[in-house]
C-alpha positions in Angstrom: -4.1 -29.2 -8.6 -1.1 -30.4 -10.4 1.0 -27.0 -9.7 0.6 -27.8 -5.9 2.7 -30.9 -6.1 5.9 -29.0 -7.9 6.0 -26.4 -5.4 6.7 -25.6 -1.6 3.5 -23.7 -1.1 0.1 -22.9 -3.7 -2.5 -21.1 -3.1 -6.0 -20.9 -4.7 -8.8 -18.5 -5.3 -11.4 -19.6 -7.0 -13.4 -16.3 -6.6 -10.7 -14.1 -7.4 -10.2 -16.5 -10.9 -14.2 -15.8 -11.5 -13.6 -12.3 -10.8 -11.1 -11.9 -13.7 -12.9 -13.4 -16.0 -15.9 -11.7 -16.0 -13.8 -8.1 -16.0 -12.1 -10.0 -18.9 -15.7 -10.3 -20.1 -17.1 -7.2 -19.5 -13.5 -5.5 -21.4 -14.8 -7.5 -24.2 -18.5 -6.6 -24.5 -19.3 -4.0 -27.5 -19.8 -0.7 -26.5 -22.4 1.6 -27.6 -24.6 -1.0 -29.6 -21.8 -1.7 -31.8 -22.1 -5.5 -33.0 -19.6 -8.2 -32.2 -17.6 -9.8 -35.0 -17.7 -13.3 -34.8 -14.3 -13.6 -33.1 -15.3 -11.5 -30.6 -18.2 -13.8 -30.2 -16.4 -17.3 -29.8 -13.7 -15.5 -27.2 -16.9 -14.4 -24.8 -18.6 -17.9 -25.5 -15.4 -19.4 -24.5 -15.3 -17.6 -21.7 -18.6 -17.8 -20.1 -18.2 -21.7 -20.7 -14.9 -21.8 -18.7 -15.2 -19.1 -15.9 -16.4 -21.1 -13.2 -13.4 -23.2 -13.3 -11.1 -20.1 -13.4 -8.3 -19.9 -10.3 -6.0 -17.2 -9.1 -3.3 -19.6 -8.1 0.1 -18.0 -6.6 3.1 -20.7 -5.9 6.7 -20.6 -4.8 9.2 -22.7 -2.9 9.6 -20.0 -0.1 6.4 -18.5 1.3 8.1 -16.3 3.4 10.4 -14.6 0.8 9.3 -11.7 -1.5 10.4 -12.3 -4.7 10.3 -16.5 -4.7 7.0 -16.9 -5.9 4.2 -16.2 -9.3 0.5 -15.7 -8.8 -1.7 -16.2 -12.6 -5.5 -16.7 -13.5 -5.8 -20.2 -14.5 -8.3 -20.3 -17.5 -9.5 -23.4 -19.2 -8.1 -23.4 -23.0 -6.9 -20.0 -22.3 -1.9 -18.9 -22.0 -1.0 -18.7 -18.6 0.0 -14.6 -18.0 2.8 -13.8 -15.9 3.7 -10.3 -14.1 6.9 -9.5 -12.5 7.2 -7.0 -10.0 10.6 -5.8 -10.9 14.0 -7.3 -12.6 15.0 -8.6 -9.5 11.6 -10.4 -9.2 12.0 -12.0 -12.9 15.6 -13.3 -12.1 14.2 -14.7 -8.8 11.4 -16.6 -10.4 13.2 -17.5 -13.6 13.5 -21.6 -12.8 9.5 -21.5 -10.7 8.1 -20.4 -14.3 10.5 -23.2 -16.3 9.0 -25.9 -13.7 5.5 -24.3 -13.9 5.9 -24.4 -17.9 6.8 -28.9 -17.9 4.0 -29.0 -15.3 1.5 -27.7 -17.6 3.3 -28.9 -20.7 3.3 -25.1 -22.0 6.1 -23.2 -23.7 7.5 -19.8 -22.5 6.7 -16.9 -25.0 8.7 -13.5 -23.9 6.7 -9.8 -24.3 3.6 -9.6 -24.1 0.3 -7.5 -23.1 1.5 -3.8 -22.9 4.7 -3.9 -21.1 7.0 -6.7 -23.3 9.6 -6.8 -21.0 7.7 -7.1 -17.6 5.6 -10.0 -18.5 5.7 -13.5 -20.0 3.5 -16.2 -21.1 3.1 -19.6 -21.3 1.3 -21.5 -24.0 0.8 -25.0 -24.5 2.9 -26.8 -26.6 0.5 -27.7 -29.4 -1.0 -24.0 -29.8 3.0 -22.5 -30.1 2.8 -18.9 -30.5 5.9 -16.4 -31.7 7.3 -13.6 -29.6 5.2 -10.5 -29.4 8.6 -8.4 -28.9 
């Protein structure tokens, strides 16, 4: 695991990543009968093909402290997503998520999912996206 020799401490879940997907998967699914649209359709494929190599990774340089680490599901082909706890927790992890952004190669994208200024994520370089904020 490439993240595991930037940091102090990793660990890794491989159940825990499976787990996500498949609720990821299960979000996803049509309700009621209604038909997919074929976007729909490639992102469960794309999933299904992936989700046994999903992790739940969390990594720091100080396991013992409470805001010095990150925890993300690692998803083949798929940004890495990034929650913070609080503001103090997003100052305190600001240079892990730079480090964990040149490990992977990805770029840091600001305001995303529901809550734009509590999480972050990190897309590779070639697949650049623009701020959600």
């Amino acid at each position: 695991m490439r993240i595991a020799s930037e940091f102090a401490y990793a660990e890794a879940d491989e159940a825990a990543g499976l787990g996500h997907v498949l609720e990821m998967m299960r979000q996803l699914e049509p309700k009621n009968g209604h038909h997919r649209d074929s976007f729909l359709a490639e992102r469960l494929a794309h999933l299904d093909k992936v989700k046994d190599r999903a992790v739940y990774v969390c990594f720091g340089d100080d396991p013992g402290g409470n805001a010095g680490y990150l925890c993300t599901v690692v998803i083949p082909g798929e940004p890495l997503i990034f929650e913070y706890e609080s503001a103090a927790h997003e100052r305190a992890v600001r240079p892990l998520l730079r480090r964990c952004a040149q490990v992977f190669g990805y770029e840091i994208v600001n305001g995303v999912a529901e809550d734009p200024g509590r999480n972050v994520l990190l897309c590779p370089e070639q697949r650049q996206v623009s701020s959600l904020v």
